[in-house]
C-alpha distance (Angstrom), angle and dihedral (degrees) to the residues before:
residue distance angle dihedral
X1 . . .
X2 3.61 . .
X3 3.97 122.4 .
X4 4.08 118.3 -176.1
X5 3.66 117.5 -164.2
X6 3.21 137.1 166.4
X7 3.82 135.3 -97.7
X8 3.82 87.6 -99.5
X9 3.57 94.2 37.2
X10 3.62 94.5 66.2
X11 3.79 93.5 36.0
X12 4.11 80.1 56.3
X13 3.97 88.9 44.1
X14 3.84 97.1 40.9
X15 3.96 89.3 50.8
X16 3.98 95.0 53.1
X17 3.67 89.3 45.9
X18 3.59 100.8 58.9
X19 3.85 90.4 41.9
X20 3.66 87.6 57.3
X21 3.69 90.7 48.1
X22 3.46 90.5 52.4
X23 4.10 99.8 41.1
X24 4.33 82.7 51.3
X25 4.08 91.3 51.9
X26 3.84 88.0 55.3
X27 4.00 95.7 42.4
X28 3.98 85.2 44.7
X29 3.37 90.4 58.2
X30 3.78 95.1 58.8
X31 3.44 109.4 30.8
X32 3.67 103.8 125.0
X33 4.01 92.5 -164.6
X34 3.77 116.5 77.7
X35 3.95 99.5 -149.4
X36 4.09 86.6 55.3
X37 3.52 95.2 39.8
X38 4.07 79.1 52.4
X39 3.85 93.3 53.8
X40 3.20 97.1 42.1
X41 4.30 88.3 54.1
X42 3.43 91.9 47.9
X43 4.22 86.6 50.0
X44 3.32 93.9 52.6
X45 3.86 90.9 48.1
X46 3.54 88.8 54.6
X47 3.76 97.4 50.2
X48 3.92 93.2 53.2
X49 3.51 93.1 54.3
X50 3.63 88.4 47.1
X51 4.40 82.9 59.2
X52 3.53 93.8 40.5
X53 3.82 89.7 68.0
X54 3.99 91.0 43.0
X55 3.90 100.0 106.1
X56 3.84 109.7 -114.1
X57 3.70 89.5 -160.3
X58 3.72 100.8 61.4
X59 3.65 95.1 43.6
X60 4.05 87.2 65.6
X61 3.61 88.6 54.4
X62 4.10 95.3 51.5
């Protein structure tokens, strides 16, 4: 699958991303139950290779 956005699309897409990333690294650190601390790993995981396809080069241009 395909998706085109726009410069400020992905600027708004690569910005909620990360602050995902980030708000999973803090509940992963406290989750007291090992199959949602799993989920949540494997979540995270998933949303960083989700940014690593994000074009770095295009966001400089937005």
């Amino acid at each position: 699958m395909e998706l085109l956005l726009t410069n400020l699309e992905i600027r708004a897409l690569k910005e909620t991303l990360e602050a995902e990333v980030s708000n999973l690294r803090m509940d992963i650190a406290t989750a007291k139950d090992r199959t949602m601390r799993e989920d949540l790993i494997i979540r995270k995981e998933l949303l960083l290779s989700i940014l690593e396809q994000i074009p770095t080069a295009v966001l400089d241009v937005a």
